[in-house]
N, CA, C and O atoms as a GROMACS GRO file, in nm:
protein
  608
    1UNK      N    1   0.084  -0.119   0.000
    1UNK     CA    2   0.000   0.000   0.000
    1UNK      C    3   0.088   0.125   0.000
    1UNK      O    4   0.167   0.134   0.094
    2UNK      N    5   0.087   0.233  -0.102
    2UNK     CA    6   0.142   0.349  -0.103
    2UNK      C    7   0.096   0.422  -0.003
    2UNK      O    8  -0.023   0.412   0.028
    3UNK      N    9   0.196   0.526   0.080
    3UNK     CA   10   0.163   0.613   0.198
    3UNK      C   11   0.192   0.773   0.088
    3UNK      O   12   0.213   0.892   0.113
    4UNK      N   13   0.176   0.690  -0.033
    4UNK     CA   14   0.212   0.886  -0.125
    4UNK      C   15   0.040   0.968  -0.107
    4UNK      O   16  -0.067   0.907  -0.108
    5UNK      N   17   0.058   1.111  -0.092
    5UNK     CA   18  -0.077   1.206  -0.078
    5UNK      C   19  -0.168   1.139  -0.176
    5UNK      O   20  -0.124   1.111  -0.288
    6UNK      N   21  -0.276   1.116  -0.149
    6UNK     CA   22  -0.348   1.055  -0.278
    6UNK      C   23  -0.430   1.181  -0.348
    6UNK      O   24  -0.537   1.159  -0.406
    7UNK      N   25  -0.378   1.303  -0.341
    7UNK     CA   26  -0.419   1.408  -0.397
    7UNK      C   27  -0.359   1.416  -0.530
    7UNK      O   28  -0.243   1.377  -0.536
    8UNK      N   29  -0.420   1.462  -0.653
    8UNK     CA   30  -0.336   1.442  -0.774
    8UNK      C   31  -0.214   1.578  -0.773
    8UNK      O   32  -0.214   1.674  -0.695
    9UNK      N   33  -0.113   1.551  -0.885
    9UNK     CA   34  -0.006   1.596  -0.877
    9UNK      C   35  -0.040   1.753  -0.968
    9UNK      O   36  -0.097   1.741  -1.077
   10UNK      N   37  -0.009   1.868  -0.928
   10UNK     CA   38  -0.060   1.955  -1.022
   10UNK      C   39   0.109   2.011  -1.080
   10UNK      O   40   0.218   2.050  -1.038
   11UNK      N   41   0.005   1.969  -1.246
   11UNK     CA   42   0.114   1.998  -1.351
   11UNK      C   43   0.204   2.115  -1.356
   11UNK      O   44   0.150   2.220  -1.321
   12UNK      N   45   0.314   2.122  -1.388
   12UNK     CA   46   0.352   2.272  -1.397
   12UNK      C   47   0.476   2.257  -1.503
   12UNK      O   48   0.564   2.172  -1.490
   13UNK      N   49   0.470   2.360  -1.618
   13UNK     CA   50   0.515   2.378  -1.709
   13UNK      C   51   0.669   2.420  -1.683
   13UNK      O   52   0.691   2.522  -1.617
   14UNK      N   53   0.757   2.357  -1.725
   14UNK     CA   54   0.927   2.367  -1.692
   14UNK      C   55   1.024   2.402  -1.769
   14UNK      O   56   1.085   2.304  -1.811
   15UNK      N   57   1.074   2.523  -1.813
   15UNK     CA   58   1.199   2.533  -1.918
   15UNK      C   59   1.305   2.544  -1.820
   15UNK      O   60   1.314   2.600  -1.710
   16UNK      N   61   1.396   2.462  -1.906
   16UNK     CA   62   1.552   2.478  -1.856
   16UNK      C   63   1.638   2.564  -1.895
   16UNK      O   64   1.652   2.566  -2.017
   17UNK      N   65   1.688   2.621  -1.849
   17UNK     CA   66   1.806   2.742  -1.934
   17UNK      C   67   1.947   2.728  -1.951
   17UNK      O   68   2.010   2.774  -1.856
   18UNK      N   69   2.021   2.673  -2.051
   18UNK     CA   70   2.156   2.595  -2.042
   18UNK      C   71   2.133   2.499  -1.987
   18UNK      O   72   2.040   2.431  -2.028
   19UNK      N   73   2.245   2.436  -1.818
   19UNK     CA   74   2.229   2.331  -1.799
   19UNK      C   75   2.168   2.300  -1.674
   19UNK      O   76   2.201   2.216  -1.590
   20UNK      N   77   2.083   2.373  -1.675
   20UNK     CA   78   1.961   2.379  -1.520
   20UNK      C   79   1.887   2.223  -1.499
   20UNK      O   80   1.840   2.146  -1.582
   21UNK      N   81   1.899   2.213  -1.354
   21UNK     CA   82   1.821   2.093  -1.341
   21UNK      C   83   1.680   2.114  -1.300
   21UNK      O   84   1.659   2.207  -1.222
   22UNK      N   85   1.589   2.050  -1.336
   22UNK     CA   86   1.469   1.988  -1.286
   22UNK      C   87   1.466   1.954  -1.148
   22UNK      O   88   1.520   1.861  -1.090
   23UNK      N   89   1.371   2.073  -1.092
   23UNK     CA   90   1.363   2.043  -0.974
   23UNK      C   91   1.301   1.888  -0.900
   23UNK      O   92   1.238   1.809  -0.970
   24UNK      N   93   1.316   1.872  -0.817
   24UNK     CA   94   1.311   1.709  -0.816
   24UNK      C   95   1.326   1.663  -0.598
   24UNK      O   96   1.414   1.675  -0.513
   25UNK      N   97   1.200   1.619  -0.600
   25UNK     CA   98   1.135   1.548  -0.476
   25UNK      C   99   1.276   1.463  -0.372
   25UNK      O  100   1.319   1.361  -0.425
   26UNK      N  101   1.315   1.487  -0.292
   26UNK     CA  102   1.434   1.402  -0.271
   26UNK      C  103   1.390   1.213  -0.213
   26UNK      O  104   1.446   1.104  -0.230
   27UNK      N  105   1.259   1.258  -0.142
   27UNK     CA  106   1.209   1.127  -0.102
   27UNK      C  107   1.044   1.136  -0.204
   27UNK      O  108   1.006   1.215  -0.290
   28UNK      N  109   0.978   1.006  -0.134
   28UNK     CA  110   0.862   1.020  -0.190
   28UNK      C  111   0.735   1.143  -0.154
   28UNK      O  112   0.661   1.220  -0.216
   29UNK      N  113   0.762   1.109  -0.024
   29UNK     CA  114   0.691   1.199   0.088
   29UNK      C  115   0.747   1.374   0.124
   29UNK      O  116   0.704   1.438   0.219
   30UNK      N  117   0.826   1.414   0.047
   30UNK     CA  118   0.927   1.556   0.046
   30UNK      C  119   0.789   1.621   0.017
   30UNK      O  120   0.710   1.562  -0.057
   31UNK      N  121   0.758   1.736   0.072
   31UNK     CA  122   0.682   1.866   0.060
   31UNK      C  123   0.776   1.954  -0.053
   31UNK      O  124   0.706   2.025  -0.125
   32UNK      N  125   0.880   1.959  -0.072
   32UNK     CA  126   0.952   2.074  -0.125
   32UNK      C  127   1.064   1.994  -0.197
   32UNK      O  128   1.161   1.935  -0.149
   33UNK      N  129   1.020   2.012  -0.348
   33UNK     CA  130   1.142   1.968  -0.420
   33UNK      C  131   1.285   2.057  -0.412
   33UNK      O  132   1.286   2.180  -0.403
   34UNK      N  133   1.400   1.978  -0.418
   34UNK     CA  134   1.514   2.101  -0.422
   34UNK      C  135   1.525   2.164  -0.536
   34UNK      O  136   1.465   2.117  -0.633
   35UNK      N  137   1.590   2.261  -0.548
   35UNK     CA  138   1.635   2.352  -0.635
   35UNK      C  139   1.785   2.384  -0.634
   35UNK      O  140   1.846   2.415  -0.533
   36UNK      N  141   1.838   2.374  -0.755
   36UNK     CA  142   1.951   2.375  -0.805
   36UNK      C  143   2.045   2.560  -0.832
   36UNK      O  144   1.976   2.660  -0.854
   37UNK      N  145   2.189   2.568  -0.826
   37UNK     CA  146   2.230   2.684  -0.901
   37UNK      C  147   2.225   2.616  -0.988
   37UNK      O  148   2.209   2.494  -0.991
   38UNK      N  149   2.243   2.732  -1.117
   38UNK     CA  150   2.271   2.715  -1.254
   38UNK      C  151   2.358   2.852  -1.272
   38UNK      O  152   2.318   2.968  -1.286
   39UNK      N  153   2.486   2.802  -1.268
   39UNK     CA  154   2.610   2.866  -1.268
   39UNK      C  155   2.750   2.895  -1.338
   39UNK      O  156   2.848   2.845  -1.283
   40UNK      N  157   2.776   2.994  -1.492
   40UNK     CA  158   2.903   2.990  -1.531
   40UNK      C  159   3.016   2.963  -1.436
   40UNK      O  160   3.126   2.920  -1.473
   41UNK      N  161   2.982   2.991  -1.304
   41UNK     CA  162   3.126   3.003  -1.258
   41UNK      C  163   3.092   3.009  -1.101
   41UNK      O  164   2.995   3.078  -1.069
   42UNK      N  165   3.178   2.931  -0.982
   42UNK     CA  166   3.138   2.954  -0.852
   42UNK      C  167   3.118   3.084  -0.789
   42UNK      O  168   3.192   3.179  -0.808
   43UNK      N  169   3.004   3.086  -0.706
   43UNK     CA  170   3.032   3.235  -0.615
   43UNK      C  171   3.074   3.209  -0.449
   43UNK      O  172   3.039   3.102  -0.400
   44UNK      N  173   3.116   3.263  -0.402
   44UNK     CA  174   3.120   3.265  -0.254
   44UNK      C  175   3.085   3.350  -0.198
   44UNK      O  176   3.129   3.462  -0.222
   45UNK      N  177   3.001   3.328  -0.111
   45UNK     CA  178   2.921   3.399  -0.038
   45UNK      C  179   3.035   3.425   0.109
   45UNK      O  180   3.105   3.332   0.149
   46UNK      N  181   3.037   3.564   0.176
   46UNK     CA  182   3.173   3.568   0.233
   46UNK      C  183   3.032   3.596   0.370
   46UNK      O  184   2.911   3.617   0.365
   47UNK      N  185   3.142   3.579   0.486
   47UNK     CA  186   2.991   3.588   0.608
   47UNK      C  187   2.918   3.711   0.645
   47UNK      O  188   2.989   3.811   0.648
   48UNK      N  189   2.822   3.724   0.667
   48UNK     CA  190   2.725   3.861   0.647
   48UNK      C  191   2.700   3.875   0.498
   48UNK      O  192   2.645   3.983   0.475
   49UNK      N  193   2.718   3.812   0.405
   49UNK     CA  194   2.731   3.849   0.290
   49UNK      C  195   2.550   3.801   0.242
   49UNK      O  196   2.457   3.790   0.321
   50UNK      N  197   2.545   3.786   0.130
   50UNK     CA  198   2.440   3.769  -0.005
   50UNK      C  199   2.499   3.767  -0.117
   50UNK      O  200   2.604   3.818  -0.156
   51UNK      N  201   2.416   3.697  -0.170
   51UNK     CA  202   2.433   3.684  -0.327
   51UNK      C  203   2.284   3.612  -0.401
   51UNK      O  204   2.241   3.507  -0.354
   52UNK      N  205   2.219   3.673  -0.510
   52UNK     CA  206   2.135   3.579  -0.568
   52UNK      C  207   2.172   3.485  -0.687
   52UNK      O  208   2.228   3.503  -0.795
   53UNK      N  209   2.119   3.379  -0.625
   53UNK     CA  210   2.166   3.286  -0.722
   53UNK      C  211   2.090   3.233  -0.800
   53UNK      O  212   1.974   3.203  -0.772
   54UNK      N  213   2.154   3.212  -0.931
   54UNK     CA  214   2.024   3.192  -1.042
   54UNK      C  215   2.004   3.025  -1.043
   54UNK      O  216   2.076   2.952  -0.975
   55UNK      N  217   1.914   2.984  -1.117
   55UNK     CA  218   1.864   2.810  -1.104
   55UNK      C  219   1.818   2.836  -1.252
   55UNK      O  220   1.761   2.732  -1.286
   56UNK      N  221   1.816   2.913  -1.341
   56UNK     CA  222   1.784   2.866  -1.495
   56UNK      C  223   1.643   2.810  -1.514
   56UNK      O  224   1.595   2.764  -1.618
   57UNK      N  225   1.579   2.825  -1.382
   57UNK     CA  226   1.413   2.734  -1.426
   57UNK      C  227   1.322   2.863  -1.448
   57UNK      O  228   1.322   2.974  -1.394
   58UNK      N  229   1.264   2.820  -1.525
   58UNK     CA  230   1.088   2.920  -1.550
   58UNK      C  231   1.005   2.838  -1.570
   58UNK      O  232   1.026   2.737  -1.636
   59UNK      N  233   0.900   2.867  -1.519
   59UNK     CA  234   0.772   2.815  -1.499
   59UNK      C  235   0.645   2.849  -1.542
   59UNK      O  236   0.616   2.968  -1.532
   60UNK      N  237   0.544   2.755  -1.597
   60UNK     CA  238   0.386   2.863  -1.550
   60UNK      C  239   0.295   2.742  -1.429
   60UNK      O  240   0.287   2.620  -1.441
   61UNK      N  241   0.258   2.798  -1.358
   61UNK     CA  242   0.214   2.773  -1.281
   61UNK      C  243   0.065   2.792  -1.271
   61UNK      O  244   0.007   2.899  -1.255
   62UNK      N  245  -0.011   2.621  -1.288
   62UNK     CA  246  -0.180   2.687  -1.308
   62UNK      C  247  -0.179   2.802  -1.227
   62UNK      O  248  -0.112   2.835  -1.129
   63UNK      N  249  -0.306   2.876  -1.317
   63UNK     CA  250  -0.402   2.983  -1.194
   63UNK      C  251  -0.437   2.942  -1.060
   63UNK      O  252  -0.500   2.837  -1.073
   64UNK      N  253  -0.427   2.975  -0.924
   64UNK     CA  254  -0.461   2.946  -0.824
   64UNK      C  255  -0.352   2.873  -0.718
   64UNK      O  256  -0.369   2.832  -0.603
   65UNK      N  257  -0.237   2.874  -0.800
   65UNK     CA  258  -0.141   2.794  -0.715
   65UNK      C  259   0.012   2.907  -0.718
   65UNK      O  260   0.029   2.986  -0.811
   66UNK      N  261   0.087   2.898  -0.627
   66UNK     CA  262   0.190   2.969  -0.605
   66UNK      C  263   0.342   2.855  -0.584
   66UNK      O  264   0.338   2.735  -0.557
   67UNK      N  265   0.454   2.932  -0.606
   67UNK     CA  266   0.575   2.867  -0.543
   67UNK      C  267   0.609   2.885  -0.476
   67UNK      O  268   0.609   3.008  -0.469
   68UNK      N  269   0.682   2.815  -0.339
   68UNK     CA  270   0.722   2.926  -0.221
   68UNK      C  271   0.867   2.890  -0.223
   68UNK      O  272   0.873   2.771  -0.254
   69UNK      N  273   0.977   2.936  -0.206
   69UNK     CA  274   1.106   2.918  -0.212
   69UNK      C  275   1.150   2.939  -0.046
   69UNK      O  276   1.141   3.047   0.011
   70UNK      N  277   1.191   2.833   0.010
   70UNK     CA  278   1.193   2.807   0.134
   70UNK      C  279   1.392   2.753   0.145
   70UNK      O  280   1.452   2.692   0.057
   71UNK      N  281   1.443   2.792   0.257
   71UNK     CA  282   1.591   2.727   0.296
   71UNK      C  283   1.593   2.597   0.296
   71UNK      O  284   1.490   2.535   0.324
   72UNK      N  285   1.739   2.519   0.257
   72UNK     CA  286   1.680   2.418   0.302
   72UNK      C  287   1.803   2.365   0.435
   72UNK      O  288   1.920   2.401   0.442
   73UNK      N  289   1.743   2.290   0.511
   73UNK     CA  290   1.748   2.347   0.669
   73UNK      C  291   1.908   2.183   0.720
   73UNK      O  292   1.926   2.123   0.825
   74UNK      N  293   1.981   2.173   0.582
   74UNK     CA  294   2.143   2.098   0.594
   74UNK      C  295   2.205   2.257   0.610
   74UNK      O  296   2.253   2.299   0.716
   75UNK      N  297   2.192   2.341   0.478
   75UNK     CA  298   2.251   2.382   0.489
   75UNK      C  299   2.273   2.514   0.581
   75UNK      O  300   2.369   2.591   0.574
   76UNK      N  301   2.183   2.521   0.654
   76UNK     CA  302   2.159   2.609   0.756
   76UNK      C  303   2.174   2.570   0.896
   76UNK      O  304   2.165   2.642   0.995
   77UNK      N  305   2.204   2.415   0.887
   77UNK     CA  306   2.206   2.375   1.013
   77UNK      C  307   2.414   2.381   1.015
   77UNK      O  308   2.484   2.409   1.112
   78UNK      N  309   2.458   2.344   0.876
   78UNK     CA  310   2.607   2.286   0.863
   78UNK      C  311   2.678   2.454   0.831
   78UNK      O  312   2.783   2.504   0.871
   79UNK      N  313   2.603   2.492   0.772
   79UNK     CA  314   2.661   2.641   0.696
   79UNK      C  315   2.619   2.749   0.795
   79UNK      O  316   2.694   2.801   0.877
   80UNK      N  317   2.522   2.770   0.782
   80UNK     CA  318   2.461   2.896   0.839
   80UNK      C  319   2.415   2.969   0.706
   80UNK      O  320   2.401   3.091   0.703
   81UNK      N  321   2.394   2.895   0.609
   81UNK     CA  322   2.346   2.927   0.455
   81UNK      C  323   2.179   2.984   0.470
   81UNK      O  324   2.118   2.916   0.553
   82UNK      N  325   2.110   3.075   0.418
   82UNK     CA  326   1.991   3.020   0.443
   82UNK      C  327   1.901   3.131   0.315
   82UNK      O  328   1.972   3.216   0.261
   83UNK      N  329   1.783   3.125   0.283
   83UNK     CA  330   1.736   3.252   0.171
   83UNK      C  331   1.655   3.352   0.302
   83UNK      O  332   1.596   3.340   0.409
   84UNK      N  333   1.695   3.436   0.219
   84UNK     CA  334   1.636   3.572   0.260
   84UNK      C  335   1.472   3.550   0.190
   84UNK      O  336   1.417   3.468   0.118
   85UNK      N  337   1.436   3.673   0.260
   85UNK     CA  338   1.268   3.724   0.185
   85UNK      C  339   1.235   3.556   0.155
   85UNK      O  340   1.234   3.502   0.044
   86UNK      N  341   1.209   3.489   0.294
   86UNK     CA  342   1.181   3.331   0.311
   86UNK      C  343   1.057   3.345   0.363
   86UNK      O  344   1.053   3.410   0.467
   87UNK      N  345   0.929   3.291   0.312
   87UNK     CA  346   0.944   3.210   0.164
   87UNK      C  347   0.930   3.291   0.091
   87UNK      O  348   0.845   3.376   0.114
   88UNK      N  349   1.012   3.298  -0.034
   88UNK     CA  350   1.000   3.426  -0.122
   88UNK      C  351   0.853   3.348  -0.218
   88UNK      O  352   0.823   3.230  -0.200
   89UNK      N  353   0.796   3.418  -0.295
   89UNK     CA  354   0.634   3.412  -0.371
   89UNK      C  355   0.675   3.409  -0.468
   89UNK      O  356   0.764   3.486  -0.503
   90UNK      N  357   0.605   3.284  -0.572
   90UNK     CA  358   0.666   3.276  -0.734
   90UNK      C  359   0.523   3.308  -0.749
   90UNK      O  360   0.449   3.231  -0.688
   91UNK      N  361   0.467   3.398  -0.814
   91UNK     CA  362   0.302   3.398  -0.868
   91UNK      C  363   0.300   3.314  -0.925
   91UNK      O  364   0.405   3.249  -0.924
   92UNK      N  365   0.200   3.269  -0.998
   92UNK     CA  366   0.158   3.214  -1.105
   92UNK      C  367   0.146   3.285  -1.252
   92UNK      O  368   0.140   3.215  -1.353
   93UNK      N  369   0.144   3.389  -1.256
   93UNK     CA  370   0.175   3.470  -1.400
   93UNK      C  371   0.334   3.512  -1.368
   93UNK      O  372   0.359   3.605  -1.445
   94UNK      N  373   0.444   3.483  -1.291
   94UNK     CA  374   0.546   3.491  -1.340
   94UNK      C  375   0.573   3.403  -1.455
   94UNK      O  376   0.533   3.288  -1.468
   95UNK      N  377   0.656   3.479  -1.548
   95UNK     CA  378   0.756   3.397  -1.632
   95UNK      C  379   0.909   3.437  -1.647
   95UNK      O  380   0.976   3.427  -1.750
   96UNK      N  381   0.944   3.475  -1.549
   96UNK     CA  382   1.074   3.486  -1.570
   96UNK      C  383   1.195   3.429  -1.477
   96UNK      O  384   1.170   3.450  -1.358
   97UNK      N  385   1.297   3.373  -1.495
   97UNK     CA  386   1.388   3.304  -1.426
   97UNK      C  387   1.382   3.297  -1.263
   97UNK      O  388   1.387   3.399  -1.195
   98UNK      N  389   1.370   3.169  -1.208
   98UNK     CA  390   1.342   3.177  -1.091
   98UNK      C  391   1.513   3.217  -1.021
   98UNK      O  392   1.608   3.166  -1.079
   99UNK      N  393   1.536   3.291  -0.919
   99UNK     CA  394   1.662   3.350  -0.845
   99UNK      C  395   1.608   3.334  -0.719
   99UNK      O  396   1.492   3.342  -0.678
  100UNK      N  397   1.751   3.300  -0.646
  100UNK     CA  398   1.740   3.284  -0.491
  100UNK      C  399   1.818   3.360  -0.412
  100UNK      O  400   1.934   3.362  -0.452
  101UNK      N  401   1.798   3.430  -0.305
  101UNK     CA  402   1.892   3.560  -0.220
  101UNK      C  403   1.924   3.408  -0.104
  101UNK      O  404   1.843   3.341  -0.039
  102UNK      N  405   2.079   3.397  -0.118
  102UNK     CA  406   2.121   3.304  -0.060
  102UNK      C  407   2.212   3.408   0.048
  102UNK      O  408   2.294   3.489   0.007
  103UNK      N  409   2.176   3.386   0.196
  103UNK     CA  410   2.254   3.471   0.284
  103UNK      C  411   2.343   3.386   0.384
  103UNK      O  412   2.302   3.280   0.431
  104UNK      N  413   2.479   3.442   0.416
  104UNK     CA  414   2.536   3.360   0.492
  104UNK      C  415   2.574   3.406   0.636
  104UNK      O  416   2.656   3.498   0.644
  105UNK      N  417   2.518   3.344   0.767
  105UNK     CA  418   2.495   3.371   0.856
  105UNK      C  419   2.651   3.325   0.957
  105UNK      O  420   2.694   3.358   1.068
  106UNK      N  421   2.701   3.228   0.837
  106UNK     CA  422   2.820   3.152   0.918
  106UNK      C  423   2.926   3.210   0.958
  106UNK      O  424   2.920   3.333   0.961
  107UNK      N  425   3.034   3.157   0.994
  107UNK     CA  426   3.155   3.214   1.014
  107UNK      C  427   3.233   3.234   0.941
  107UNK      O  428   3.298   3.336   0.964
  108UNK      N  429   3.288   3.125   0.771
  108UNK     CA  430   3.322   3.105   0.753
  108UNK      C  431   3.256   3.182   0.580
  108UNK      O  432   3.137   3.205   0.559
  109UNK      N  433   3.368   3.207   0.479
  109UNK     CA  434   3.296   3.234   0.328
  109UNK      C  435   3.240   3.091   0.320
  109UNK      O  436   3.271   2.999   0.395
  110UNK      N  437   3.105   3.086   0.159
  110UNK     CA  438   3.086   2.979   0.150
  110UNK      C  439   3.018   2.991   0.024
  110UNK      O  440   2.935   3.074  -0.013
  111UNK      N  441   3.066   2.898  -0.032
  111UNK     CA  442   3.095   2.876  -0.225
  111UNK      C  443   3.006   2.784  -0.262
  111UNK      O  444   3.026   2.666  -0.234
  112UNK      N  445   2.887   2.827  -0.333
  112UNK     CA  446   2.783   2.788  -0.407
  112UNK      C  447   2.857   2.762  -0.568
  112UNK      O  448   2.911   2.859  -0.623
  113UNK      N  449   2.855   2.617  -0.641
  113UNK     CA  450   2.898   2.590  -0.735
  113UNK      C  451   2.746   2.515  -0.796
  113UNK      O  452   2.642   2.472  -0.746
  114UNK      N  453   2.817   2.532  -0.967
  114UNK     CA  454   2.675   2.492  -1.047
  114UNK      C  455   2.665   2.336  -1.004
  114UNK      O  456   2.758   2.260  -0.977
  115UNK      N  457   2.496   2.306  -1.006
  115UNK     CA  458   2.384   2.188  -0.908
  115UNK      C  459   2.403   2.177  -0.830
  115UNK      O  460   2.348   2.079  -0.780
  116UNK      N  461   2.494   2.258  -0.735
  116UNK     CA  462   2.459   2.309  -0.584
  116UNK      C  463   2.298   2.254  -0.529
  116UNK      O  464   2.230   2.296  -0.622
  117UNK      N  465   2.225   2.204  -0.458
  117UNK     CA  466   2.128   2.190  -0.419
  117UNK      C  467   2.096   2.313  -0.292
  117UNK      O  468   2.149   2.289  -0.184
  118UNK      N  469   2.018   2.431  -0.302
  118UNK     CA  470   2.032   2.561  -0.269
  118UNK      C  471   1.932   2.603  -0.192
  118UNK      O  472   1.949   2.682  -0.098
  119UNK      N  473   1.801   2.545  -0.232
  119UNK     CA  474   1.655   2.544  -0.171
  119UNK      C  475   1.598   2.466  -0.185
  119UNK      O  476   1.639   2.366  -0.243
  120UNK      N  477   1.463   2.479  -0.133
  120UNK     CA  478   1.343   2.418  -0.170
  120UNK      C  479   1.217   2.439  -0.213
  120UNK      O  480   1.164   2.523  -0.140
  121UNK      N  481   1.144   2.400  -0.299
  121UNK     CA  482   1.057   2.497  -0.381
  121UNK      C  483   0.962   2.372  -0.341
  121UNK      O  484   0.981   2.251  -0.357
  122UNK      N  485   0.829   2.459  -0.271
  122UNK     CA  486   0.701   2.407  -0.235
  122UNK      C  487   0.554   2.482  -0.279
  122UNK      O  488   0.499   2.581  -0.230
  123UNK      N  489   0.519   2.406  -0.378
  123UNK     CA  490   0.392   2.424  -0.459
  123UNK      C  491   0.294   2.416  -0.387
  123UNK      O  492   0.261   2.308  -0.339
  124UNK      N  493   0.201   2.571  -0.353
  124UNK     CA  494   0.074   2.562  -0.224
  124UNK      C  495  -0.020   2.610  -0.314
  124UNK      O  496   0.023   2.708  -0.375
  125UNK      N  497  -0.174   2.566  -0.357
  125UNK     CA  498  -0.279   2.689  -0.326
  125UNK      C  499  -0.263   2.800  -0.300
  125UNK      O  500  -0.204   2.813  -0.193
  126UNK      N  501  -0.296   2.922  -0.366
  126UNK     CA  502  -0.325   3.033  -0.318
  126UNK      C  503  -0.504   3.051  -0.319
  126UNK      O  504  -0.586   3.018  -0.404
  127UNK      N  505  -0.526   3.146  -0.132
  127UNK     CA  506  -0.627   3.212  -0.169
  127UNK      C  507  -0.640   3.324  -0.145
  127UNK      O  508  -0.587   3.356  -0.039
  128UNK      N  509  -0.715   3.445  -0.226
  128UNK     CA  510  -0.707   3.562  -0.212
  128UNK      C  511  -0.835   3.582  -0.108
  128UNK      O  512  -0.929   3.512  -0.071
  129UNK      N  513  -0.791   3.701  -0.085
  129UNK     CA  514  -0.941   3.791   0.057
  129UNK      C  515  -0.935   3.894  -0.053
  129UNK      O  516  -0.860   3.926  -0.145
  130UNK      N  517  -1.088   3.941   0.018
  130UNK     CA  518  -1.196   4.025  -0.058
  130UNK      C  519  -1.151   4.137   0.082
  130UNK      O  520  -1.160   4.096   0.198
  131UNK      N  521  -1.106   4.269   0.052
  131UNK     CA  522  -1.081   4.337   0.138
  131UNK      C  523  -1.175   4.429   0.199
  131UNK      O  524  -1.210   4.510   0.114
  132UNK      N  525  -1.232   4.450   0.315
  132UNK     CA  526  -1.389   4.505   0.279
  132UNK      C  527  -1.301   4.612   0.454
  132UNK      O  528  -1.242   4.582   0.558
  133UNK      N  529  -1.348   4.732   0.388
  133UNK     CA  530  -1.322   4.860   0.518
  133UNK      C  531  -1.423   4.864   0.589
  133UNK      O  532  -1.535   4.855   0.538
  134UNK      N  533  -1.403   4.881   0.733
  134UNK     CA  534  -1.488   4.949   0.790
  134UNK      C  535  -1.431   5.044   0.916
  134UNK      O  536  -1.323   5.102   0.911
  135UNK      N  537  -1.526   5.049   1.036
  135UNK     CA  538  -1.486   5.133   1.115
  135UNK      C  539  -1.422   5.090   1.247
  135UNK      O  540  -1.327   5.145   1.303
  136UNK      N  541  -1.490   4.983   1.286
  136UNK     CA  542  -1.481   4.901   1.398
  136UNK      C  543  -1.456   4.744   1.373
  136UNK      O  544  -1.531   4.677   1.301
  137UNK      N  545  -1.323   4.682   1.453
  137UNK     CA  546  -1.366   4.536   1.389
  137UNK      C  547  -1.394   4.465   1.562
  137UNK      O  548  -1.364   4.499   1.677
  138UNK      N  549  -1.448   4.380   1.514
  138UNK     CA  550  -1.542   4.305   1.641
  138UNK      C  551  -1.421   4.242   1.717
  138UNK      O  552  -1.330   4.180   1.662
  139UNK      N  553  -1.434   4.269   1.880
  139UNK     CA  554  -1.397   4.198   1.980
  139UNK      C  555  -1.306   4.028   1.967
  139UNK      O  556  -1.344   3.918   1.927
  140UNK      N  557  -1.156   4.083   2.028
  140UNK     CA  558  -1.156   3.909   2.046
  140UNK      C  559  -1.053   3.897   2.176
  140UNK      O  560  -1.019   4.002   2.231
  141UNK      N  561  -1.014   3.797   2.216
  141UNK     CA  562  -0.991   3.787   2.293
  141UNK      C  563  -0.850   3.831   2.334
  141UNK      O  564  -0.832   3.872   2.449
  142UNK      N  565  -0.759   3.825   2.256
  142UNK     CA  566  -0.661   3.895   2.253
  142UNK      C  567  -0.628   4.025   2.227
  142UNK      O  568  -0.518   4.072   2.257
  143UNK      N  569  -0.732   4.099   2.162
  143UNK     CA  570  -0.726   4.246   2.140
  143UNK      C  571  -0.644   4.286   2.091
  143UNK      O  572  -0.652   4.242   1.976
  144UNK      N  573  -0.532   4.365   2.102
  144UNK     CA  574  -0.452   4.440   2.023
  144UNK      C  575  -0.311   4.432   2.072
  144UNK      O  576  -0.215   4.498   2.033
  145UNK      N  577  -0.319   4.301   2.200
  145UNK     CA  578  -0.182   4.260   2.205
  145UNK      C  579  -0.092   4.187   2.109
  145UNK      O  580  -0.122   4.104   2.023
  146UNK      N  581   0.037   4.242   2.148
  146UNK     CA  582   0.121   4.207   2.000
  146UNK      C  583   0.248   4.136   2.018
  146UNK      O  584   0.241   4.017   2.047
  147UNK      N  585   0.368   4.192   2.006
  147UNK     CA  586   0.464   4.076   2.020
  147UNK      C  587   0.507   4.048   2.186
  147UNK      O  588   0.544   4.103   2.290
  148UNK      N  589   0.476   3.936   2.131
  148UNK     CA  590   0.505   3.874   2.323
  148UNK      C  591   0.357   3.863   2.375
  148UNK      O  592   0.355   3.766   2.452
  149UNK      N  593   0.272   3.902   2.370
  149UNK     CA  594   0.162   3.905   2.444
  149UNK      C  595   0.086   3.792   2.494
  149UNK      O  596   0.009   3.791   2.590
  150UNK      N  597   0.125   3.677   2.400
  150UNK     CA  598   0.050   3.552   2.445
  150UNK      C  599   0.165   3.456   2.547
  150UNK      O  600   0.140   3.338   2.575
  151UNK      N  601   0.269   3.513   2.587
  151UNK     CA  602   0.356   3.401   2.685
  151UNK      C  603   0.468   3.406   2.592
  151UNK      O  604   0.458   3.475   2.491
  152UNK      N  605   0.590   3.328   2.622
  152UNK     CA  606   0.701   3.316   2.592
  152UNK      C  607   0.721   3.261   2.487
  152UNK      O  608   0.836   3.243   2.448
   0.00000   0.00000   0.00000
């Protein structure tokens, strides 16, 4: 008996650019396929530093669904590697090269080379709200406490 989501798989349209890989599930059960550089030449990321790094993929993505570009959490646990503007938002009417703001938190520089495995890209539903003004919004129990307010 398969333990895979028995939800169907939603399609999504894939160009490669040079020698970009196909993003790709590491187990069966992975939420977030990885994502690759696609790189003339190594970069190193020096500590405190950034750099965006390109992956050569474009996409269309049915209507109603988004990409989320999430760290992936070796190299943040071994590096101190991790993306900025996490999870960054791929719309669905993007078409242009997906890029990742790879930041380094570590001690040490640290050198992203091409199929680097860099992130993880997790395909969600989007739903939009209907934004409606008014004057007063109704009572709750927490009120207008804010950071920290519910305990430690």
């Amino acid at each position: 008996m398969s333990h895979r989501n028995e939800v169907a798989p939603v399609n999504v349209a894939v160009v490669l650019d040079g020698s970009a890989t196909l993003p790709a599930y590491a187990t069966e059960q992975a939420a977030g396929a990885d994502v690759c550089a696609c790189l003339d030449m190594p970069v190193t990321i020096p500590p405190g530093g950034r750099a965006l790094i390109p992956t050569g993929i474009r996409m269309a993505l049915p209507a109603g669904y988004e990409a989320q570009i999430r760290p992936r959490s070796g190299l943040a646990a071994r590096h101190g590697i991790t993306c900025l503007n996490t999870p960054g938002t791929i719309d669905a009417d993007y078409r242009g090269e997906i890029k990742v703001i790879l930041a380094n938190f570590g001690d040490a520089p640290f050198t992203v080379e091409h199929g680097d495995r860099i992130a993880q890209m997790v395909i969600a539903p989007v739903v939009q709200a209907r934004f409606s003004p008014c004057k007063d919004l109704p009572p709750s129990e927490r009120g207008e406490g804010g950071f920290g307010s519910t305990g430690i």
